[in-house]
N, C-alpha and C positions, 0 to 999 in steps of 0.2 A: 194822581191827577195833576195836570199842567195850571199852573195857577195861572191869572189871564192875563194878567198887568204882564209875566215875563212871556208868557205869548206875543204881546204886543210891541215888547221893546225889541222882540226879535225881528218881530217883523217889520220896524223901523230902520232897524240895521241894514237888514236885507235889502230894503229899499235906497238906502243914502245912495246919490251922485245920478237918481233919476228926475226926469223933470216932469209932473203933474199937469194936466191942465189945471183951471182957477176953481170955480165952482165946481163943473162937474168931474168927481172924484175916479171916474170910469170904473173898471169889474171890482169886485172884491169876492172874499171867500167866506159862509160861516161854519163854524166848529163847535158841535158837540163833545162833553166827554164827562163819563166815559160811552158808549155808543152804544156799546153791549153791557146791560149792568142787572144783576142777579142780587132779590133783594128777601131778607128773610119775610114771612107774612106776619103784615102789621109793621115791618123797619122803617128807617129813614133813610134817604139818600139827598144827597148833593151833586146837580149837573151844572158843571161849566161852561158856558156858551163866550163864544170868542166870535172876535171877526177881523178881516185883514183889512178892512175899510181904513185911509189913513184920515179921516176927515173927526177932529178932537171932539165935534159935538154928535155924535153918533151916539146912539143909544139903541140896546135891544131888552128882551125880559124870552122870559118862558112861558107856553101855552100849553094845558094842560086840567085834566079832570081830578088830578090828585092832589090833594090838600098840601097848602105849601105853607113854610116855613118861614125864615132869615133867609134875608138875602142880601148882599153886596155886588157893587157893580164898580167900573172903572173908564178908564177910555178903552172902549173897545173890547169891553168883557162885562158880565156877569154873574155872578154864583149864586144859586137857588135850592135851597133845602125843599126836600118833600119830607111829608113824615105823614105814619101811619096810614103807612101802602098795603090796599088792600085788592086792590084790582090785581087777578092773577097774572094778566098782560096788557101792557098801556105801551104808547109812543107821544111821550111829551117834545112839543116844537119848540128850539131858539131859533131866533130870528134876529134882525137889525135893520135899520134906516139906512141907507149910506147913498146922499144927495139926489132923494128921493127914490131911492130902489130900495124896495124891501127881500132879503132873502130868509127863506128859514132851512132849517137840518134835523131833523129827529133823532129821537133817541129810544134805544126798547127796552123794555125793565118788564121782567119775569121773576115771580113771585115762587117760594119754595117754602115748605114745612117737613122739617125734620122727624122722622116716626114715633108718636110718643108713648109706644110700646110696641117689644119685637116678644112674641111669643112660641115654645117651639111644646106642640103634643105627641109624645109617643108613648107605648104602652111599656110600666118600669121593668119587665121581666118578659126576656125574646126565649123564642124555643131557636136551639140553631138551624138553619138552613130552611127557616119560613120567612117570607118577604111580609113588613109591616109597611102602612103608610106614614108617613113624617109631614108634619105639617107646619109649615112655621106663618104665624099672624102677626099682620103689620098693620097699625093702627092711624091713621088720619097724616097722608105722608102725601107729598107734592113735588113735583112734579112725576105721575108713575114715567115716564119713556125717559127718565132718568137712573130711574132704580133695581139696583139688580140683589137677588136673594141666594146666598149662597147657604148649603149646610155642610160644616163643617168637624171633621168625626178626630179626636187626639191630635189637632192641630194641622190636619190636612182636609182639603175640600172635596166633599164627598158628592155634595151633586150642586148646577150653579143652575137659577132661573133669572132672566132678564124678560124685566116686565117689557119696555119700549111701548106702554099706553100711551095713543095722545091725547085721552081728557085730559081737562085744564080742571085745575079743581082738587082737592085732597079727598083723599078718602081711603080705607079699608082695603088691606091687601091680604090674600090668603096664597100661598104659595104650597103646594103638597108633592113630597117624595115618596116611592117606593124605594123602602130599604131590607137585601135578605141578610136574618140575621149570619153571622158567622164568628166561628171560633177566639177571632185575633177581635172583635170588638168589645168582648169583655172588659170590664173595668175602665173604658176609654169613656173620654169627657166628651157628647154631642150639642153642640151650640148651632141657633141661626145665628146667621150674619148678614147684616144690607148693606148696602154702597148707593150714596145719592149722590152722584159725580156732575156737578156743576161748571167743572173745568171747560173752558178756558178761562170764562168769566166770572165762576163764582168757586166756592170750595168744596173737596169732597168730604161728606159726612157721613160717618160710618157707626152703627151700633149693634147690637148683637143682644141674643137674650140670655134667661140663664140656664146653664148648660147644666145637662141630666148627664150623671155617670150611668153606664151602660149595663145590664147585668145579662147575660147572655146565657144560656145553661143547653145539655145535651144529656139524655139521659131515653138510650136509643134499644134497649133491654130489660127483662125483666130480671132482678136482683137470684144470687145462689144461696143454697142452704148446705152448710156441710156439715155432717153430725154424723155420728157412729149410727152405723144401724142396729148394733145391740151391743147395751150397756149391762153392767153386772149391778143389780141392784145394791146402796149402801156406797157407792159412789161418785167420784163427781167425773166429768164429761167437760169436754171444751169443744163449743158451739160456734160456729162464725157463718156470717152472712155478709157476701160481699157482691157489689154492682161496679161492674167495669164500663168503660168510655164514656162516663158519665163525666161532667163541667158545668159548673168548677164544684169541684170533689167537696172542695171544703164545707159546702152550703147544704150538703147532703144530710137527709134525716134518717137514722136507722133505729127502726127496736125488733127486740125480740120476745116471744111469747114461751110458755111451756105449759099448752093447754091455754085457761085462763090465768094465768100468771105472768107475770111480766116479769121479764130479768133486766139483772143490770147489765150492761153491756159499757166494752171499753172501743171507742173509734178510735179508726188512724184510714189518716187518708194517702196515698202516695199515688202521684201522679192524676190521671184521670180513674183510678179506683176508692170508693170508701169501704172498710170493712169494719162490720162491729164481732166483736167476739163475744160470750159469757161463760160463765162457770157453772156447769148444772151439777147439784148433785138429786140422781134418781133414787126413788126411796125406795120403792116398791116395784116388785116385777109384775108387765101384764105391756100391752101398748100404748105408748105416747105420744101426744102429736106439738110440732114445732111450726111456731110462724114466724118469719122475718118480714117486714116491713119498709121501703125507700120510699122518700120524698122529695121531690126537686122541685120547689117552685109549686107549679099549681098541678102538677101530676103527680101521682101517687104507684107506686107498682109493690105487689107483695108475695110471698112463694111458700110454700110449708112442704115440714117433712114429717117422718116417722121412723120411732124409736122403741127398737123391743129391747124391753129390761127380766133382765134374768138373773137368780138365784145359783151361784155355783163354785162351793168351795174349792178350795186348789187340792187335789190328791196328796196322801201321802207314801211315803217312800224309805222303808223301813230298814235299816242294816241289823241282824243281827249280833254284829260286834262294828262297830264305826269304825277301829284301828287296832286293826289283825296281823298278828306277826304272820312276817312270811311262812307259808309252808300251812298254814294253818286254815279251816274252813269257815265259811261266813254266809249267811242264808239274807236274801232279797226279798222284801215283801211289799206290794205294791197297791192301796185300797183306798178310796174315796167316801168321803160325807155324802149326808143328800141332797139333792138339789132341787132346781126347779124351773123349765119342768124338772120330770123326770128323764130317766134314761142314758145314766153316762154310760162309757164304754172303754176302757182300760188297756191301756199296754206299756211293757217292762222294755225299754231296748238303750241302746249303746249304739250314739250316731244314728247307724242310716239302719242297721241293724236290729230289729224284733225280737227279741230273747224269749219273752211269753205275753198273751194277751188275753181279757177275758175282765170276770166282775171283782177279782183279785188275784190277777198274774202272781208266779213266785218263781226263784231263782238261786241254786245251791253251785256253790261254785268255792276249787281250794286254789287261795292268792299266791302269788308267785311276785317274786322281785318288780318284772313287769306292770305287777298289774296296779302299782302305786300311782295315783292319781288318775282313774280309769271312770269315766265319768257317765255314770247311770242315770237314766232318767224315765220318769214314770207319766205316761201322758193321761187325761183323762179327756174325751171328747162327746161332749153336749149339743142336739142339734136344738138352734131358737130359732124362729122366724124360719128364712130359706136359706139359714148357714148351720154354718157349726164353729160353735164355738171350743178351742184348745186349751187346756190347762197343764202346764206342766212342772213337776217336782222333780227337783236332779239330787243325785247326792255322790261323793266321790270317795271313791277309796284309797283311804290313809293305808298304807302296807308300810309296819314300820322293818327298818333294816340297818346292817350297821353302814356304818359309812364308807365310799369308793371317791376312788379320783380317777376316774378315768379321763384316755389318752385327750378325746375331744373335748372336754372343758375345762381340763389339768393338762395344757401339752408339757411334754419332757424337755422341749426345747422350744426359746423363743430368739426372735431377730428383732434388733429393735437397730433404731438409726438415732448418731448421739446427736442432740440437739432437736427432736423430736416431742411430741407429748405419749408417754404409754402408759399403762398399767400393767400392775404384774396380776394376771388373770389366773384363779384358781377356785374353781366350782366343782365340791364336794354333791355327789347322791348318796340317800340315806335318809330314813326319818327317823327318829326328829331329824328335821336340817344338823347338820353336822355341822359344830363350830371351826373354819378353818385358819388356820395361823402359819407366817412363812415366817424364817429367818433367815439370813445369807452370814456368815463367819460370825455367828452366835449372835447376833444383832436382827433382834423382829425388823420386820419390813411390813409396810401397808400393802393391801392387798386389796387389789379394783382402785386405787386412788390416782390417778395421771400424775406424774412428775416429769419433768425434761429428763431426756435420759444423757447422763455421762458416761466414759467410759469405765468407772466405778461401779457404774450397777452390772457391768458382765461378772459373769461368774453361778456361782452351783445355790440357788435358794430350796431350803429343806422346807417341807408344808406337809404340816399334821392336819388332819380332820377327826375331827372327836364327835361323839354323841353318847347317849347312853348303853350303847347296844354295840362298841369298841371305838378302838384307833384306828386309822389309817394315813401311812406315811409313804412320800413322792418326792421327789429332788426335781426339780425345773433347773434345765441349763440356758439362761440368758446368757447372747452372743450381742454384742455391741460392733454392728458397723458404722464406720467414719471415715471421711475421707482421705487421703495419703497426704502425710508429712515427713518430712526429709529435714532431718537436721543434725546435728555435728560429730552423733555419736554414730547413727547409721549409715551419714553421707559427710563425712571430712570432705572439706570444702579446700583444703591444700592436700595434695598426698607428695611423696616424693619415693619414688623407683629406682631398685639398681638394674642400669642394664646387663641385660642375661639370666636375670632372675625367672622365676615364670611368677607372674603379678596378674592379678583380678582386679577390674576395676568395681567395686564393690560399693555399691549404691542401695541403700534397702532403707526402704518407705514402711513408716509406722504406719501403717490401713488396715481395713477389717471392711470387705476382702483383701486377700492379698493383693498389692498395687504391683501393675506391672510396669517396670523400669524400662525406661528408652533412654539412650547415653549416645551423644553426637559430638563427633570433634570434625571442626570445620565444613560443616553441612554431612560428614558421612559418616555413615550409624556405625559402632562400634558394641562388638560383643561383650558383653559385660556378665554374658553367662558362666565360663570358663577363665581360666589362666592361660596363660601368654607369654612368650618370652617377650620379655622388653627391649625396646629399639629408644635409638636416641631419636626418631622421628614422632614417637608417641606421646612428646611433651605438648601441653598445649591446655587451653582451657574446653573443658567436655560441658554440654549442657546436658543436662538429666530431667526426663519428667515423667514422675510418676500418675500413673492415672489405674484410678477402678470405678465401680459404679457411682459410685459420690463425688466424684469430683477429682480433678488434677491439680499438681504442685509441678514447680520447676526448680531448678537450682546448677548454679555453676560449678563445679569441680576442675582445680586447677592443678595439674601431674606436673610434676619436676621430675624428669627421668636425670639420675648421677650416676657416675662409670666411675670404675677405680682408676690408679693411674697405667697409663700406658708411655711404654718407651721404644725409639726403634731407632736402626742406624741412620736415622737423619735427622732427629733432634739426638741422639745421645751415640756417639759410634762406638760402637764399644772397643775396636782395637786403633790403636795412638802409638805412633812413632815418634821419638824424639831423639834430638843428638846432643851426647854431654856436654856440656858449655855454651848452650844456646839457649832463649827463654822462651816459654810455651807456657798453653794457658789449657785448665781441663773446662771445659765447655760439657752439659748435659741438661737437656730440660724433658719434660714431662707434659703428656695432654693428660686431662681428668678433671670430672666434675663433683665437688667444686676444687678448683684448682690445689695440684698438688703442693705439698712443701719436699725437695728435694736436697738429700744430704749424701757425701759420697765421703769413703772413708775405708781407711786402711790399717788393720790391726789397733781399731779403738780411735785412729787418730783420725780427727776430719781432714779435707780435704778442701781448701779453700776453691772454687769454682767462680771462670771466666777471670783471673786473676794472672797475669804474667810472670814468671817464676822461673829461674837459674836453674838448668835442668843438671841434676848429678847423678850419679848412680844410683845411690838410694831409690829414685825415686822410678827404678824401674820394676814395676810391682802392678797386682790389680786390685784398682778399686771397686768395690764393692757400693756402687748406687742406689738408693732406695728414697724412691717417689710413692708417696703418702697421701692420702688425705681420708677422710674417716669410712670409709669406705674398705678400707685396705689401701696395701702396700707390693709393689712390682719393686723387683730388687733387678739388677744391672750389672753383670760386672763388666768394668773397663780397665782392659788391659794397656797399659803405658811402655811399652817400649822404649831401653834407652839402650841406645848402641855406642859402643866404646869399645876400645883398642885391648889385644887380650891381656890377661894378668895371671898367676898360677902362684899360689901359697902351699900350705905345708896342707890345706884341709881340700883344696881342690885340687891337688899332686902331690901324695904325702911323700917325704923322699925315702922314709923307710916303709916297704910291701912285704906283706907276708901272705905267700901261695898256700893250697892245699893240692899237694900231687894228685892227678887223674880228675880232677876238676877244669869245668870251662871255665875259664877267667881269660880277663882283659887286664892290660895293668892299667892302670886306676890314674889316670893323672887325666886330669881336666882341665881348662881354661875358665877362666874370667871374664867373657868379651862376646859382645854381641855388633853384629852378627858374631851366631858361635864360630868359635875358631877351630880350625884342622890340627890335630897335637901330631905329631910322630915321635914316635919315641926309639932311640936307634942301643944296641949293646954297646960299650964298648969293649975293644979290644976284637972282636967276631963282626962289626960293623953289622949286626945281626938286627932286621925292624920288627917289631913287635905292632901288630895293627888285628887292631877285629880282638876276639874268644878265639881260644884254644885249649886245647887239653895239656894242663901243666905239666911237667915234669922238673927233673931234679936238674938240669940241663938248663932251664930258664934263672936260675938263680944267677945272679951277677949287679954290674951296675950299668942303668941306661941313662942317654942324655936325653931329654924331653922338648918337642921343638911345637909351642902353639902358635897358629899367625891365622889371621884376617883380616879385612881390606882395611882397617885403620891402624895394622901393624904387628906385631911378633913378641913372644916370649920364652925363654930357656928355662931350665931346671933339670937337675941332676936327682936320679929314681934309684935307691938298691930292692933288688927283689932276693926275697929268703921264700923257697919253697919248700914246706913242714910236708909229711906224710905220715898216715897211721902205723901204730906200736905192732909189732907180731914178736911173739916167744918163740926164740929160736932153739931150744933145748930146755929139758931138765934133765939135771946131771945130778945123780946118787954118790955121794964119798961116805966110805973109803968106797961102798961097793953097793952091788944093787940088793945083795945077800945079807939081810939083816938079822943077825942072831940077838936073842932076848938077852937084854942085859950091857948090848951094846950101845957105842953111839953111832948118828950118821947124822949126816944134811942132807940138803935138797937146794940145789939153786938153779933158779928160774934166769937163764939167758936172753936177752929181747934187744930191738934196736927200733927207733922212732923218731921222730921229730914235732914239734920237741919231746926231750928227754921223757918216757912214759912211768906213771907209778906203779906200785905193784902191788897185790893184794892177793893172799890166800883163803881158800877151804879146804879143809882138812880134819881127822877127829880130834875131837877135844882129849887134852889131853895136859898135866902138869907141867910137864917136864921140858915143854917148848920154847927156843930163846929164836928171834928173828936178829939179822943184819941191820945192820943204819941204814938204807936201803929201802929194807924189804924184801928185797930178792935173794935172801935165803934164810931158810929155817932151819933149824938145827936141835935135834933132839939128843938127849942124853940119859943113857940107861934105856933104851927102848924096851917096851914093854908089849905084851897082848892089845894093851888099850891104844898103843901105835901103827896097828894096822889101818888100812885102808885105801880111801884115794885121796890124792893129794890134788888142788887144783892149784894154777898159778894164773892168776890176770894182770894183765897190763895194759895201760889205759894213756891215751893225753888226750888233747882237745878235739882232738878228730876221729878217735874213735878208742875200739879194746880191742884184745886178742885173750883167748882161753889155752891151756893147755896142759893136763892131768897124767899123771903116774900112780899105781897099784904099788903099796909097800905091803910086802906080809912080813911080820914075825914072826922067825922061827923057831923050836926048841926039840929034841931029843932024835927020834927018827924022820921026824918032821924035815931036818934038815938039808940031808939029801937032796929031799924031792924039793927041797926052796931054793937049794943052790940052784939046783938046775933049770927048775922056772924061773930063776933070776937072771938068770946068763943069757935064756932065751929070751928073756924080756929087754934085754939091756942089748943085745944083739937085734933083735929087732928096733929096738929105739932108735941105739946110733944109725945103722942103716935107714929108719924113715928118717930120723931127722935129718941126716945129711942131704936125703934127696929132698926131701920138701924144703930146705935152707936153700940149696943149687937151683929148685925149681922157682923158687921164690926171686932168687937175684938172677936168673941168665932168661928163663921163661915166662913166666905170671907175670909181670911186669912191661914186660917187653910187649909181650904179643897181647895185653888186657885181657888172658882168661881168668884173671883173679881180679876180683874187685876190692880194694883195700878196703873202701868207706865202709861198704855191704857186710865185710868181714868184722870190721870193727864195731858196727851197730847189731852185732847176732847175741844173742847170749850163746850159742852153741858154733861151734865150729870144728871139724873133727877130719881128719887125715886118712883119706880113705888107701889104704893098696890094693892093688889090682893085680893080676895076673899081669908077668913082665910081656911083651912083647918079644918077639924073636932079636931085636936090635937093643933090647937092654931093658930098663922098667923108666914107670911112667906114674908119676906120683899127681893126685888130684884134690882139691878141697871142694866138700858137700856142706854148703849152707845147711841148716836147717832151723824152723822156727818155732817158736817154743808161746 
């Protein structure tokens, strides 16, 4: 509200620098406020009346039927309290004087009462999906074409009514909705609410009543009964009764009956279902009846059932022996109590199978290994009500036996993988159960227990089964696979190779399975199956990688292929020229891995190498190279040539020679000097050359001059030659005579010629009386006797060979004599005659023409003088080797 004094000084302002007439003050303006004004019933208000009159004694007031209050006035303004407004609509007039002109302006004041009760009717319990009335009352409220009625359901606005009455007046409002119930409004809070909306000029005022929570319920069926329909009487039974799409579940009332009896019952609710259960126990058999009972709210629904109780003990099932050794017989016997009703009905079977039936089936039968744990059962069938009721008694045959391990729950072999969980599985048959026990290398082992397996547990586990009824024993072979490792022993990670060897490269992975090996050098795969001769291109780093079903490894392998040493004419040449009194050096190296040591050397003595050195004769010789290294050794020999001027001593031209006649010989004188030198050796005296072998004779004897020369010059020496030839006996000569009488003396000498000088040697009989020469070549007996007969041999020997030659001595005595003269004469007659020719043949023929070979003669033990019939031109004497 404007207060009026600054009303008025405004409008003084506004006025300055205008000129008035005197007395009359001309128009003016008057002002109410506020113009629009909204007053509770029974309040107070204050209107301000103003006026633009500029004339200082003006005066105005307010006209009006409402009781008025204080008031204050000013130049040109007014303020006027009303109180205790009870007219619902009035229009109080300000006014003013202003030199002599009256104006007025009204104002409008509308009266209001706030509702002093909001009330909301609804019924506390909805069935779902029926539409109720809602009613909300509003008690002594004013102005209604202000008032709007909302109802509002869990804080949202479910329906809105706007009164817009124009009575003027308070009074009683009754406002009604239809509402259907539904699901989602359970448990939600419903309120009215009103809105008295005075705006622009007064305030809005808002109250509401007190809100009902909702209870909403659904329950669109009649409740189940679920019960046995035939119970065994002396039992108990479990009952339930349950009602689905019912809400909210929880509010649900359930009981149960049994007959006139009431049970306890246990509820649970899930979802839009409640169920109650209870525990019956039926005492007696005959018919019984069941009620269940739901409540929701103000509906009630209820359902019954029936229950046949019967009397009926379970059959029994009878073994003649419970636990019958194999092989042995055992009688089935199958009979029931009484019951009630009456009428059971009996049968003996196995599974699906019938064996006997009737009022006491029976059953004879002999067990076998098989039939241990063979599971009999005896049924007995009762009809109650419109069923039938089963009862059945089993009973199993124990077949006791000794104990097995067979292959399927004892394998003989197992695979396990290391790092794994396993067990060592070993399931004994046999009753009793048969206690089983493993041990692996006399050490027990668990058996069925899981352990990670290593490769420790491979190997042979022994397993006994025992019971009372014997042993049985089984060896299990656990195999442990894992996957391939390669490491230092299987796969040396350096190898070193001789080449030419035949070499494997040999790589073997510890796996189980066997791992198979791949081996690569420089991307391409290499054979690793077989041997190889080695190359020096085979060196190199190999990768290897083992793989099998678990998994691969990898691993480097590094081959050093090594060669022994090798040498050729262009690191070591083997033949070397040199010339005496010049310096030279012996150069020789060697290839081979790892590098060789080379040492050259000549009868013991090294051989210093690449070293310059004063060439002399000595050092024309071969040495012997040998390049080394652990591998072996290549040996070399270099030959060193040193060339020099000839030379001729007593050992390479001896100046005394000694021949052997009818041999090839050369005379024997050499040079010194290299290049080898040309010898000629001349006689003297016959100017006669001797060059090349020849067949000696007695003719070469003399002395030669000896001439050596080659391109660095010449050398002399003086040669005598002596040619020797083999010994031959030229006679044996009898004195006095060839006629030896007993009691005489005689000799014997052996003639010969040789060179040198030959010795001599006899055979002949033993005998006392025999004296030899200084010599040898003759023996000489004295007194000759009987024991002087015989032959006489004569040898003669030197260094080149022998000669033989024999005579018949007899001694003679009485008439004897005669006849020895004259085998004497003739003997001696013949002698001289052969000897003389074989002497002649010897010196003019055999020699000359070479039909007698001295050497051949000399090396015979036999040699013998053959005659021959003469020829017509004289005789002709021959020698017959023969060999002994």
């Amino acid at each position: 509200m404007m207060h009026p004094r600054k009303y008025q000084d405004d409008v003084l302002h506004t006025c300055k620098g205008y000129d008035f007439p005197g007395p009359a003050w001309g128009a003016f303006e008057v002002d109410v406020w506020p113009v629009e004004a909204v007053v509770p019933f029974g309040g107070t208000l204050q209107l301000n009346c103003s006026t633009t009159c500029l004339d200082p004694s003006t005066r105005g007031s307010l006209e009006t039927s409402l009781t008025k209050g204080q008031s204050k006035n000013g130049t040109g303004w007014v303020a006027m309290e009303l109180v205790d407004v009870t007219e619902w609509e009035s229009s109080p007039l300000c006014y003013f004087n202003c030199g002599g002109t009256k104006k007025t302006t009204a104002a409008r004041i509308s009266l209001y009462r706030v509702p002093e009760q909001v009330i909301l009717e609804l019924p506390p319990v909805l069935e779902e999906g029926k539409t109720y009335p809602v009613t909300c009352w509003v008690s002594n409220v004013a102005p209604m074409r202000n008032l709007t009625v909302t109802l509002h359901l869990g804080g949202k606005v479910l329906h809105a009514n706007i009164q817009g009455d124009p009575r003027v007046g308070a009074t009683n409002i009754t406002a009604t909705f239809n509402m259907t119930a539904q699901h989602g409004y359970h448990g939600q809070d419903i309120a009215c609410h009103t809105e008295l909306d005075l705006r622009p000029h007064g305030p809005l005022l808002k109250n509401t009543s007190a809100p009902i929570n909702l209870s909403v319920y659904t329950f669109p069926a009649a409740p189940q009964l679920r019960a046995p329909h035939r119970v065994e009487a002396d039992t108990e039974a479990n009952v339930s009764c349950w009602a689905s799409g019912i809400f909210p579940a929880v509010v649900a009332q359930v009981s149960l009956r049994l007959g006139n009896q009431s049970l306890e019952v246990s509820i649970a609710t899930s979802g839009d279902m409640v169920t109650a259960q209870a525990t019956v126990r039926f005492l007696e058999p005959g018919k019984q009846e069941l009620h269940c009972t739901v409540s929701m709210g103000p509906v009630t629904r209820a359902t019954e059932g029936r229950v046949d109780v019967y009397r009926f003990p379970a059959p029994i099932l009878e073994l003649s022996d419970p636990e019958p050794l194999v092989g042995t017989n055992v009688t089935l016997t199958c009979h029931s109590p009484a019951t009630n009703p009456p009428g059971v009905w009996l049968q003996l079977h196995e599974a699906e199978q019938i064996l006997a039936s009737g009022s006491q089936p029976q059953l004879q039968l002999m067990v076998h290994k098989g039939d241990h744990g063979r599971q009999f059962m005896c049924d007995a069938n009762l009809t109650v009500g419109s069923g039938t009721v089963v009862k059945r008694t089993s009973a199993q045959l124990t077949v006791r036996s000794p104990p097995e391990l067979p292959e399927a729950s004892c394998p003989s072999t197992l695979t396990w993988v290391e790092g794994t969980q396993r067990a060592l599985h070993c399931v004994a048959t046999g009753v009793p159960a048969p206690a089983v026990a493993c041990s692996k290398d006399g050490m027990e082992q668990q058996v069925g227990t899981e352990l990670q397996v290593t490769r420790d547990h491979a190997g042979t586990y022994i397993c006994h089964a025992s019971n009372a009824l014997g042993t049985q024993n089984h060896n299990i072979m656990v195999h442990v696979e894992y996957p391939p490792q390669m490491d230092d022993a299987g796969c040396p990670p350096q190898r070193t190779w001789l080449e030419g060897q035949q070499q494997q490269l040999v790589c073997v992975a510890d796996a189980n399975p066997k791992a198979n090996v791949v081996c690569s050098l420089d991307g391409q795969p290499y054979d690793i199956t077989q041997k190889q001769g080695t190359m020096r291109g085979q060196a190199g780093i190999y990768q290897c990688r083992a793989t099998n079903t678990h998994g691969s490894t990898a691993r480097n392998v590094t081959v050093r292929v090594e060669y022994g040493p090798e040498m050729d004419d262009t690191s070591c040449p083997q033949n070397w020229t040199w010339v005496e009194g010049l310096e030279e050096a012996l150069t020789c190296k060697a290839q081979g891995n790892p590098t060789p040591s080379i040492t050259c050397s000549w009868n013991g003595q090294h051989q210093a190498l690449e070293v310059p050195q004063l060439v002399t004769r000595e050092q024309n010789r071969t040495y012997m190279c040998i390049a080394a290294n652990h591998h072996g050794n290549v040996t070399r020999a270099v030959s060193v040539r040193v060339e020099y001027k000839p030379h001729m001593d007593e050992l390479s031209c001896p100046s005394h020679q000694t021949w052997l006649e009818g041999t090839e010989l050369a005379l024997a004188c050499k040079a010194d000097g290299e290049p080898p030198a040309w010898v000629q050796c001349t006689q003297d005296g016959t100017m006669r050359t001797l060059t090349g072998y020849h067949n000696a004779s007695r003719n070469d004897s003399g002395l030669y001059s000896c001439m050596a020369t080659n391109s660095h010059g010449s050398a002399q020496r003086a040669v005598t030659v002596q040619v020797d030839y083999s010994p031959v006996v030229l006679a044996l000569d009898v004195q006095p005579s060839p006629t030896v009488l007993q009691g005489s003396d005689f000799s014997i000498h052996c003639s010969a010629e040789g060179s040198p000088v030959p010795t001599y040697s006899w055979v002949l009989p033993v005998a006392p009386n025999l004296n030899y020469s200084a010599d040898n070549s003759t023996v000489m007996i004295l007194g000759a006797g009987a024991h002087n007969s015989g032959s006489y041999v004569c040898t003669v020997a030197n260094s080149y060979g022998s000669h033989i030659r024999n005579i018949t001595i007899q001694v003679a005595r009485g008439w004897q004599y005669d006849l020895t003269v004259v085998a004497i004469v003739v003997v001696v007659v013949l002698a001289l005659v052969g000897t003389g020719g074989f002497i002649y043949y010897l010196k003019t023929t055999a020699c000359k023409k070479g039909e007698y070979n001295v050497r051949d003669a000399e090396n015979s033990s036999e040699a013998t003088c053959l005659h021959r019939e003469p020829p017509a031109d004289g005789e002709v004497y021959g020698i017959q080797l023969t060999q002994t």
